[in-house]
C-alpha positions as CSV (number, residue, x, y, z in Angstrom):
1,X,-17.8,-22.6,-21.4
2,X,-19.7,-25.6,-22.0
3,X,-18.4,-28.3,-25.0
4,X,-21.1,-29.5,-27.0
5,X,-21.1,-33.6,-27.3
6,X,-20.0,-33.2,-30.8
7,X,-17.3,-30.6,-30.0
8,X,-15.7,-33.2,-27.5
9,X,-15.7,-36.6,-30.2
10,X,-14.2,-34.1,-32.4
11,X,-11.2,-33.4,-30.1
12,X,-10.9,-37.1,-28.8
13,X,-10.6,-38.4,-32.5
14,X,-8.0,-35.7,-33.4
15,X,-6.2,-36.4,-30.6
16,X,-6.1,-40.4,-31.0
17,X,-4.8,-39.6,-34.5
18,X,-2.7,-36.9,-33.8
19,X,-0.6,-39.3,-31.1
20,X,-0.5,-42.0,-33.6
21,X,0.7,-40.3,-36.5
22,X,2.8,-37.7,-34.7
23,X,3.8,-38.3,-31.2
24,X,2.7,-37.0,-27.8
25,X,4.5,-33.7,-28.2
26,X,1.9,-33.4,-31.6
27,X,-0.7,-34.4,-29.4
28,X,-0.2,-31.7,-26.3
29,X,0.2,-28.9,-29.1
30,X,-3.0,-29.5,-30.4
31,X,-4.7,-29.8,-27.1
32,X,-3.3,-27.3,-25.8
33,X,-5.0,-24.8,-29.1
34,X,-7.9,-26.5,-28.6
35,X,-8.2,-25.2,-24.5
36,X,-7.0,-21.7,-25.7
37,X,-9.8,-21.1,-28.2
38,X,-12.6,-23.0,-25.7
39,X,-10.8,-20.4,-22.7
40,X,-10.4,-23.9,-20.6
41,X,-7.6,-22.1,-18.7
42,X,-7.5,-23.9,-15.8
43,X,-7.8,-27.3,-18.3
44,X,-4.8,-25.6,-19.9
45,X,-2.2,-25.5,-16.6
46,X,-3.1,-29.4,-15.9
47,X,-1.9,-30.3,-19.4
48,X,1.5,-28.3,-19.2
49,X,1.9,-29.6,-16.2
50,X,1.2,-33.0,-17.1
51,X,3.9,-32.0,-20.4
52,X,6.6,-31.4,-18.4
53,X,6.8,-34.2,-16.8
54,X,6.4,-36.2,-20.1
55,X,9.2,-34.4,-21.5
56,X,11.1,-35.2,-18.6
57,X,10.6,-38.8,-18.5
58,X,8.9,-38.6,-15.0
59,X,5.9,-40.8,-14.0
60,X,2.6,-38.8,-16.3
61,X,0.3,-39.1,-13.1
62,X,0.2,-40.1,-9.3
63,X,3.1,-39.6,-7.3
64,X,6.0,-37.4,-8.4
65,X,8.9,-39.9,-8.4
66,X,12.7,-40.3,-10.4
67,X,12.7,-40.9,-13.8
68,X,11.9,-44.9,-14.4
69,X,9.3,-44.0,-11.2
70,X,12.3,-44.6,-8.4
71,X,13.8,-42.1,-6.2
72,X,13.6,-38.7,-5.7
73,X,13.7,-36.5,-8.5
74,X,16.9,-34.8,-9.5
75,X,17.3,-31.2,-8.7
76,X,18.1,-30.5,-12.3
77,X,14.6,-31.9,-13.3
78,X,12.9,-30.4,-10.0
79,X,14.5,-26.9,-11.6
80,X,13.0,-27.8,-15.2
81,X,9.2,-28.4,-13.3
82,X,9.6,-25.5,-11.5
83,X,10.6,-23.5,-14.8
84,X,7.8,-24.8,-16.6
85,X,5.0,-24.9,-13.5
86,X,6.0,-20.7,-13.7
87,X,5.4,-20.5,-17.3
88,X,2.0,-22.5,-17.0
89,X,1.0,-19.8,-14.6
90,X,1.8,-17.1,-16.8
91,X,0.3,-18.5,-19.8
92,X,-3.2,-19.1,-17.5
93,X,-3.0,-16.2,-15.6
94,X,-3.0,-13.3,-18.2
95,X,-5.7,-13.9,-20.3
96,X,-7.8,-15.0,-17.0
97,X,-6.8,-11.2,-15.2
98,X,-8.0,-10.1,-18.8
99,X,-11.2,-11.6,-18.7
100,X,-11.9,-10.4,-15.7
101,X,-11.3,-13.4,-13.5
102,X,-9.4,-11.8,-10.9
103,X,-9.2,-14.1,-7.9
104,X,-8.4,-17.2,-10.4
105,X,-6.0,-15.1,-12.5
106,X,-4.2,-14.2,-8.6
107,X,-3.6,-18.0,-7.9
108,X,-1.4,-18.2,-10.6
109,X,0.2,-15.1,-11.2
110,X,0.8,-14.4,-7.3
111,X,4.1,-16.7,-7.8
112,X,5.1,-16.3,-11.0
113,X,4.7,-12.4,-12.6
114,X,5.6,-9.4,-11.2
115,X,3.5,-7.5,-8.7
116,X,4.0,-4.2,-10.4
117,X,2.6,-5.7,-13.4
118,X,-0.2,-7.3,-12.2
119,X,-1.3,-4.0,-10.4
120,X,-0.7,-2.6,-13.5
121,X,-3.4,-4.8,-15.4
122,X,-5.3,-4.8,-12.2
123,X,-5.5,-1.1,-12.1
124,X,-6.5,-1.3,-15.7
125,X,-9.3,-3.8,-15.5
126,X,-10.8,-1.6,-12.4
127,X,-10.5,1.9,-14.4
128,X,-12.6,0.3,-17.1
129,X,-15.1,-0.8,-14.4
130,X,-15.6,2.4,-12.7
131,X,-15.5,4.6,-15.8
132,X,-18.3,2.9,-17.1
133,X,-20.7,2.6,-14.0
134,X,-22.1,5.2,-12.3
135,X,-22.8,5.3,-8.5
136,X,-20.6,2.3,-7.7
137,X,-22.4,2.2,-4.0
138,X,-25.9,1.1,-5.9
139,X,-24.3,-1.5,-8.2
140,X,-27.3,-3.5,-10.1
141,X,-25.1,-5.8,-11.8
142,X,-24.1,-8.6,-9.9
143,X,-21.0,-9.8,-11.8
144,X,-19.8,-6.1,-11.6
145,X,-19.9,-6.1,-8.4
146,X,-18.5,-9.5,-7.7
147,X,-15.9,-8.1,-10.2
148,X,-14.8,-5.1,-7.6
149,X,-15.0,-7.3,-4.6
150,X,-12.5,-9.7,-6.3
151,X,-10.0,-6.7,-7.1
152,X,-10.6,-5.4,-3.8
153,X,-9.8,-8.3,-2.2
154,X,-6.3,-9.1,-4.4
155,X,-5.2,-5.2,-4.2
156,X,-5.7,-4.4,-0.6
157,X,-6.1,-7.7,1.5
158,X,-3.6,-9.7,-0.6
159,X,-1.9,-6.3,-0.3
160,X,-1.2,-6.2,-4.5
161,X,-1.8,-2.6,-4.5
162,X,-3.3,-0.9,-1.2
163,X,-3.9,2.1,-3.1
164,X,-5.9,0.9,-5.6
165,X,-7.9,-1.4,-3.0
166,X,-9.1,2.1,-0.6
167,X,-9.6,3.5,-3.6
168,X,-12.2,1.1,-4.4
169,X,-13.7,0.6,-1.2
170,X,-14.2,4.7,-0.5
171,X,-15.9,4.8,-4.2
172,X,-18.2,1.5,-3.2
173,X,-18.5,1.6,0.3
174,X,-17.8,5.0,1.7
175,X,-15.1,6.7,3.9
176,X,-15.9,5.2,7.2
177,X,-15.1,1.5,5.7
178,X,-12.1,2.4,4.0
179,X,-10.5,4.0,7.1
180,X,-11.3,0.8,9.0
181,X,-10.1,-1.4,5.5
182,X,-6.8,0.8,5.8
183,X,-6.4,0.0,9.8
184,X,-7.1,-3.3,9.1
185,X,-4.7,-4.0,5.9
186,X,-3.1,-1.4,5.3
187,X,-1.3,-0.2,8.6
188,X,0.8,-2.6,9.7
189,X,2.7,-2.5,6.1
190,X,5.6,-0.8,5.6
191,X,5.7,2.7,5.2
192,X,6.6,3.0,1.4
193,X,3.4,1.1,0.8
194,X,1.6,2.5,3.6
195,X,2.3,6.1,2.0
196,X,0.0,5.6,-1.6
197,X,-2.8,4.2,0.3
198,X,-2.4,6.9,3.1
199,X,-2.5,9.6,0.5
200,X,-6.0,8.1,-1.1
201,X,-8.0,8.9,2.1
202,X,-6.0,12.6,2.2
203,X,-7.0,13.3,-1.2
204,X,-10.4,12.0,-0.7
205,X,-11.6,13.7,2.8
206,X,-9.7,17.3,1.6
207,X,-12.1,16.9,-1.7
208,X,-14.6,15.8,0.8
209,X,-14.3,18.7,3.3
210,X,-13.9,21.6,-0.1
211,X,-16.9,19.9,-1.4
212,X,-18.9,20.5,1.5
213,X,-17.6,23.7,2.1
214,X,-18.5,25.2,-1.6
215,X,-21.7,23.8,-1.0
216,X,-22.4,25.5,2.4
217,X,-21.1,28.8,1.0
218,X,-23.0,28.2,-2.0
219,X,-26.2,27.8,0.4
220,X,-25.4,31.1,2.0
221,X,-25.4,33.0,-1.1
222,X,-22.3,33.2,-1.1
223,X,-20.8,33.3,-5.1
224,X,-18.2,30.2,-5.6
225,X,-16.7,27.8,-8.3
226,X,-18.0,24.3,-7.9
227,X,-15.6,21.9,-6.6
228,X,-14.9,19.2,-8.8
229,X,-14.1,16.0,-6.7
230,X,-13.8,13.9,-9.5
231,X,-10.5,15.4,-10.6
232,X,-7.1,15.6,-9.0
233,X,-6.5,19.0,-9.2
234,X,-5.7,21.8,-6.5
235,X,-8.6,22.9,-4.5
236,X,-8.3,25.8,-2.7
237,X,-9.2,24.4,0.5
238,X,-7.8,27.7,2.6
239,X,-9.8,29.9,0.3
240,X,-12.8,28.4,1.2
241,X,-12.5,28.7,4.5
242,X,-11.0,32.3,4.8
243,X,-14.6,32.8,2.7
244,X,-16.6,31.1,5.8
245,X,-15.3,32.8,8.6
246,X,-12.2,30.8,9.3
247,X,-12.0,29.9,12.7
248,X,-14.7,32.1,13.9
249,X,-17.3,30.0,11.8
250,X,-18.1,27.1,13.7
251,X,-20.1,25.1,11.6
252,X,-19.0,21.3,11.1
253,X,-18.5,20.1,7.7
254,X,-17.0,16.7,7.8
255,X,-17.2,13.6,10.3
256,X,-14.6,14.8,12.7
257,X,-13.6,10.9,13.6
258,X,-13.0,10.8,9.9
259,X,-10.8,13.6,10.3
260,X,-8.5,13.0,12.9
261,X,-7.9,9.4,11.8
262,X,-6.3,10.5,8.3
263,X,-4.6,13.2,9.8
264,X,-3.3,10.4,12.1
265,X,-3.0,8.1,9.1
266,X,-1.2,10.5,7.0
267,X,1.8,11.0,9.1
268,X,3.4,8.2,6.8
269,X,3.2,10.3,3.8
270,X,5.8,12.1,2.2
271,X,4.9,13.5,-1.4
272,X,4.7,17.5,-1.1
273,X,1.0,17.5,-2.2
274,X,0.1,15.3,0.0
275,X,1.4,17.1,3.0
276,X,-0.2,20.3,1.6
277,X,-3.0,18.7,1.9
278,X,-3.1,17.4,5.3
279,X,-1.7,20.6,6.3
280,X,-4.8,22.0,5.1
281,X,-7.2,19.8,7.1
282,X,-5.3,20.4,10.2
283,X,-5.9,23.9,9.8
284,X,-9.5,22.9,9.3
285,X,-9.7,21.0,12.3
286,X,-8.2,24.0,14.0
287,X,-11.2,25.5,13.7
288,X,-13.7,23.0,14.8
289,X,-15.5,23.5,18.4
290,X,-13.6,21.9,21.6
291,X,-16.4,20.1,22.4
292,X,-17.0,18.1,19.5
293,X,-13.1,16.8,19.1
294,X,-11.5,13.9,20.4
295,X,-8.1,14.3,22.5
296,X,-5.1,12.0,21.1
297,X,-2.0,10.9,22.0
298,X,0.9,12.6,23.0
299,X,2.1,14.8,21.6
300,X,-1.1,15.0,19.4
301,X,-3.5,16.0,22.3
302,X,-4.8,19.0,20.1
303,X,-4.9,16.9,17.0
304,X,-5.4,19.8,14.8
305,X,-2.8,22.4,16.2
306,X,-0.3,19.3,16.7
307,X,-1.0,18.7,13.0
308,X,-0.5,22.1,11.3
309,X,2.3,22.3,12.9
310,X,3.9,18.6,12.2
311,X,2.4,19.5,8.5
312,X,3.3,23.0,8.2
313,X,6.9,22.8,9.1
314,X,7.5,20.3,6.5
315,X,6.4,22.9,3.9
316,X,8.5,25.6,5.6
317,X,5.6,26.6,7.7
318,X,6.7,27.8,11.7
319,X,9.8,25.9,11.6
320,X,11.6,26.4,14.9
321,X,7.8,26.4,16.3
322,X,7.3,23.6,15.7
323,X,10.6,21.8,16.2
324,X,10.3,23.5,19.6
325,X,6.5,22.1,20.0
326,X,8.3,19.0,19.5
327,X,11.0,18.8,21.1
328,X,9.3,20.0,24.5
329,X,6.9,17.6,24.1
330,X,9.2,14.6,23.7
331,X,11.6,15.5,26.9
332,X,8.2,15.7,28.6
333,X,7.6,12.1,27.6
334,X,10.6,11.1,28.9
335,X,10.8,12.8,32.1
336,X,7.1,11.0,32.6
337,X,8.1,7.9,30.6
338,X,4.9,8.4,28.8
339,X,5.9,6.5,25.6
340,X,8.0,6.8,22.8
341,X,5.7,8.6,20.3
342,X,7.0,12.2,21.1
343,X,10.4,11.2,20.7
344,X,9.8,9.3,17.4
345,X,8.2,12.4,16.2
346,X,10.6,14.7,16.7
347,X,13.1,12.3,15.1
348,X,10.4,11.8,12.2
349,X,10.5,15.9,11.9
350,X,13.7,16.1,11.9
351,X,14.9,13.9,9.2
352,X,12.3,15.2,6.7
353,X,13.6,19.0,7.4
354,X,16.9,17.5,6.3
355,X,18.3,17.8,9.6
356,X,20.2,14.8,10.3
357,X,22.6,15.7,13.0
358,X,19.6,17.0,14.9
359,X,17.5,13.8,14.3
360,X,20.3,11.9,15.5
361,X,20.7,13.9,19.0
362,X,16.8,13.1,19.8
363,X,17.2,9.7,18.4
364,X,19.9,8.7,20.9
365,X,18.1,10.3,23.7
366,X,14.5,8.4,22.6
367,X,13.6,6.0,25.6
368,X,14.8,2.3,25.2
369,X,12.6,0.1,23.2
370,X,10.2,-2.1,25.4
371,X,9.4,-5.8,24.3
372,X,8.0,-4.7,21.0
373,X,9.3,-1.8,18.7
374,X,7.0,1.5,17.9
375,X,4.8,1.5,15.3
376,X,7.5,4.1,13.6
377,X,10.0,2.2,13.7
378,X,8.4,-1.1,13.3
379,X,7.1,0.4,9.5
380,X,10.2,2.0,8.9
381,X,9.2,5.3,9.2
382,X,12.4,6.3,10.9
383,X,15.9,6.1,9.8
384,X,18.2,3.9,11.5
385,X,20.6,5.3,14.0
386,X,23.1,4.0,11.7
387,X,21.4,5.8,8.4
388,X,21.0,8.9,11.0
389,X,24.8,9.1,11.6
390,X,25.9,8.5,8.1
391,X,23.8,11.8,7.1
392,X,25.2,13.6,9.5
393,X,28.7,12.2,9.2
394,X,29.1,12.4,12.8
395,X,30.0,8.7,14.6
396,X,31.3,9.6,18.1
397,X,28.3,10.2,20.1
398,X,26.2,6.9,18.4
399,X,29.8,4.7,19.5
400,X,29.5,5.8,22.6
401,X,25.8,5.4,23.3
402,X,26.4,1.4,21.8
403,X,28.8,1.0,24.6
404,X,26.7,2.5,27.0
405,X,23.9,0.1,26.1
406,X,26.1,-3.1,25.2
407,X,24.5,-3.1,22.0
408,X,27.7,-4.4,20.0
409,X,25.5,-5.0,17.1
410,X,25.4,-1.5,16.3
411,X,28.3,-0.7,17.0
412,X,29.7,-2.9,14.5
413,X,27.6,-1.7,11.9
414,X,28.9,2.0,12.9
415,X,32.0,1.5,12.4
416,X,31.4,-0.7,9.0
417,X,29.3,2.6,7.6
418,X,32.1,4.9,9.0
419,X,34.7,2.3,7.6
420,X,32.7,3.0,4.1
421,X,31.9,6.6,4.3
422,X,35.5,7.8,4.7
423,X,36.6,5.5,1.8
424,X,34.0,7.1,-0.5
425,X,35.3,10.4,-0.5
């Protein structure tokens, strides 16, 4: 906002008379309404910070010195400029998110609110956005778009709120960028914030794949309910494909790299309708042709069968199959020493089919670590041996395994979580 000549004698004369008949304190009050009501936020910070170290009888400008400008400045009045520097932030950095100044609003909040709440507003701000624009891939409007690439850029590359940032980028860009966004951003997270993002693209490809489905269906004259992708509500992803032939249809519906990267992508996830849904697309990718798949790493060779089942038995789906899939697969690794994956995943398995004696057996025969930890256990993905143990209450076999290895660490923190479970009861 530009101040008119007139506007800005105005506030220099009140000023000026403000300070001589009242005092500095007077004066910063009334500049500091005066900035509000023009929106000078960034005006606004400068003066509270130039405030506090008024109030504190520190040198007004230059460099930040003792009080009488010699020395260092006490910790108790470094404390009081930090106090008030976070305050400044807050007071600028809400009414910039609010106006829709993302990236400026960010530089101050970043330090001194609480993520949660500025994903919050964040979330809030982008909701507005897209419930009022149409096809947000053909955006005319320049400052809405500028808008988005700002919130993008706080909630998935400053990593404020992953989700919300793939969310964006799939509705503005498409699912091929936001599986690269999420590779890029998103992976090397940990889990628990991996999992949100990681459950946008399986929400959005399984809406993606019903879609395309109904429509095929539709096209063979076949009688079904559109799909409604807009919506977060159960699609009956199986139905539609019992209605197309099931694996005997071998039409293509989807990109398939698409499809095996989320299903590779949304072995992070946890939440029950998430799962269901990537079970759903592994059965999907069951069905696709051999030729037009790509093979993936132990023990997801067959990405889709490997899939259904990792899926499926966490929904009670093949149990023991499975677990036996995976166990066979993971002493294979090691008799090869192939890598860590199979083992990781039959730990993974394990501990979400509440199995934690189990989990703890395949954990302590997983192949030693190399120079760098897997990506499982380097995103937290898997229990601890120690966490392992103390579900299963059994100690022994983990002591004995930490001698083995001299890993005394371990050991200590075994006994320490024995030490702790045993006084608990």
């Amino acid at each position: 906002m530009t101040d008119s000549s007139s506007d800005l004698d105005d506030i220099f004369a009140q000023l000026a008379t403000t300070a001589d008949a009242a005092g500095a304190a007077a004066m910063f009050d009334t500049l500091a309404a005066s900035l509000k009501a023009r929106g000078r936020w960034h005006a606004l910070f400068d003066l509270r910070l130039l405030e506090a170290r008024i109030s504190l009888d520190l040198p007004a400008t230059g460099e930040l010195t003792g009080r009488g400008g010699e020395g260092d400045v006490s910790p108790a009045d470094r404390d009081q400029l930090d106090e008030r520097s976070l305050a400044a932030c807050r007071e600028v950095g809400w009414p910039l998110l609010e106006a829709g100044q993302v990236a400026a609003a960010w530089m101050y909040l970043r330090a001194a609110a609480a993520p949660a709440e500025v994903a919050e507003k964040l979330a809030a701000l982008a909701n507005g956005i897209t419930a009022s624009e149409g096809n947000l891939q053909n955006l005319d409007d320049e400052e809405t778009a500028s808008r988005l690439q700002e919130i993008v850029h706080v909630a998935l590359w400053e990593g404020l709120d992953p989700a919300l940032g793939i969310d964006l980028i799939i509705r503005t860009q498409g699912t091929c960028n936001s599986i690269t966004a999420y590779e890029q951003a998103v992976s090397r997270l940990p889990a628990r914030r991996q999992a949100p993002a990681a459950g946008v693209l399986v929400h959005h490809l399984h809406r993606e794949v019903a879609s395309a489905l109904a429509a095929d269906l539709t096209q063979r004259g076949a009688a079904v309910t559109a799909v409604d992708t807009s919506v977060a509500s159960i699609i009956p992803l199986l139905d539609l494909l019992r209605e197309i032939g099931g694996a005997d249809d071998a039409s293509i519906h989807v990109d398939v790299s698409h499809l095996q990267s989320v299903l590779r992508i949304a072995r992070v996830c946890t939440d029950p309708d998430v799962i269901r849904e990537a079970w759903e697309l592994a059965c999907y990718a069951c069905r696709l042709p051999a030729e037009v798949v790509y093979p993936g790493e132990p023990p997801f060779e067959n990405v889709g069968e490997s899939s259904r089942m990792f899926f499926g038995a966490q929904l009670g789906h093949d149990v023991d199959r499975s677990i036996g899939f995976f166990r066979r697969s993971a002493a294979q690794a090691r008799l090869e020493e192939s890598g860590t994956l199979p083992s990781d995943t039959l730990v993974l398995l394990l501990t979400r089919l509440g199995r934690p004696g189990e989990a703890l057996h395949a954990a302590l025969e997983r192949p030693a670590e190399g120079p760098m930890p897997s990506t499982m256990l380097a995103s937290g993905m898997l229990p601890s041996l120690v966490e392992l143990a103390t579900a299963a209450d059994s100690w022994d076999a983990l002591l004995a395994v930490c001698r083995e290895r001299g890993d005394e660490i371990t050991f200590a923190a075994t006994l320490a979580a024995r030490k702790r479970a045993h006084q608990s009861r």
